[in-house]
N, C-alpha and C positions, 0 to 999 in steps of 0.2 A: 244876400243877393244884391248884386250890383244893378243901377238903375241908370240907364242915361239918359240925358238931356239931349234931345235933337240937334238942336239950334246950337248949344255952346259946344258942342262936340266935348263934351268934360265930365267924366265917370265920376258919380257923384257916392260914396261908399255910406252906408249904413250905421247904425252903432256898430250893428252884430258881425259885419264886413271888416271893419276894424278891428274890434276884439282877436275874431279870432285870426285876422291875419299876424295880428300882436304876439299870441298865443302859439300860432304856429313857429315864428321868426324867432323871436324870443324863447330860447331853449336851456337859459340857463334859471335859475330858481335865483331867489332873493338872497337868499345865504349865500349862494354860489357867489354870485355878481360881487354883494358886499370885500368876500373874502378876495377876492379877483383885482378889487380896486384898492385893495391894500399892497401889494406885491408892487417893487418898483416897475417889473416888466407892463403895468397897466399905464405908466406914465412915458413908453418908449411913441408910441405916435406921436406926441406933444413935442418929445424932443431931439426925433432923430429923422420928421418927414417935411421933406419940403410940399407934399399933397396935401392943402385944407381939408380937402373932405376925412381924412382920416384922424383928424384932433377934434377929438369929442369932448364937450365942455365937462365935466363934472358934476355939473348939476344937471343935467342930462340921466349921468350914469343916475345918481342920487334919486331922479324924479320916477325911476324905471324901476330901483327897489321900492319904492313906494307906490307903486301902483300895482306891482307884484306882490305886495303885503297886502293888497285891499283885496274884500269879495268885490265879483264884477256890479253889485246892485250900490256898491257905495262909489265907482267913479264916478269925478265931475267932467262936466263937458273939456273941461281945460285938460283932464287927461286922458281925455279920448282924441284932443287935439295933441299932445304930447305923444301918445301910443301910433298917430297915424306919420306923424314926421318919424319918429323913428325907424319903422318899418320902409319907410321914403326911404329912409337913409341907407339905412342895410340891401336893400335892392338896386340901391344905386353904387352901395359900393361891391358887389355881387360882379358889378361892370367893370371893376379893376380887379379882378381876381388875379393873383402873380401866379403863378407856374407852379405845377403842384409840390416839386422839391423844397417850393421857398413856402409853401403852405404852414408849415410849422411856425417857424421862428419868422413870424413877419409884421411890419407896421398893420399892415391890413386884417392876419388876423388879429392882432391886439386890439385893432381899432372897432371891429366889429366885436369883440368881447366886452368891450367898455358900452355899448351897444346891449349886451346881453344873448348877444349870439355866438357860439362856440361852434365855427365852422367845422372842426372838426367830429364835434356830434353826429352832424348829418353824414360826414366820412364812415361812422360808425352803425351806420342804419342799415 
């Protein structure tokens, strides 16, 4: 349940608001991601977009199989801070979606893969 602050006009999120926004956004499994960040097509944002927002550092990718390994009672706050930028981020690039022909083969969805989001899953729903 989201709470807000009057005064600062600033949706203030939960552990549990977190979590499972994480859980929802985040569709690919630990194994998944791992194998995903091996393949050179997970290193095509990095070096063929001139868009920041779609070069996702690596330890990013790395910090999201590792919280994906963890039960929800062993996160640290650091990765409840790590889980809530992420989900930032995949909704933020949600705002540059390309055209769904270029949906496949695209910086965007690479870049929300490295992310842990396989947009094309939800194509699949």
């Amino acid at each position: 349940m989201l709470h807000l602050l009057k005064f600062a006009n600033t949706v203030v999120k939960t552990r549990e608001d977190v979590y499972a926004e994480f859980r929802t956004l985040v569709n690919m499994s630990a194994l998944e991601l791992g194998k995903w960040l091996e393949t050179k097509t997970s290193k095509a944002p990095a070096e063929g977009s001139s868009d920041p927002d779609l070069i996702i550092d690596k330890k990013t990718s790395l910090k999201i199989i590792k919280v994906l390994s963890k039960r929800k009672v062993m996160l640290t706050k650091g990765e409840y801070e790590c889980m809530e930028r992420v989900t930032n981020h995949i909704n933020d690039l949600y705002k540059k979606k390309p055209l769904e022909e270029d949906l496949l083969v695209s910086n965007w969805r690479y870049a929300l893969m490295n992310l842990g989001h396989d947009p094309t899953k939800v194509l699949e729903n």
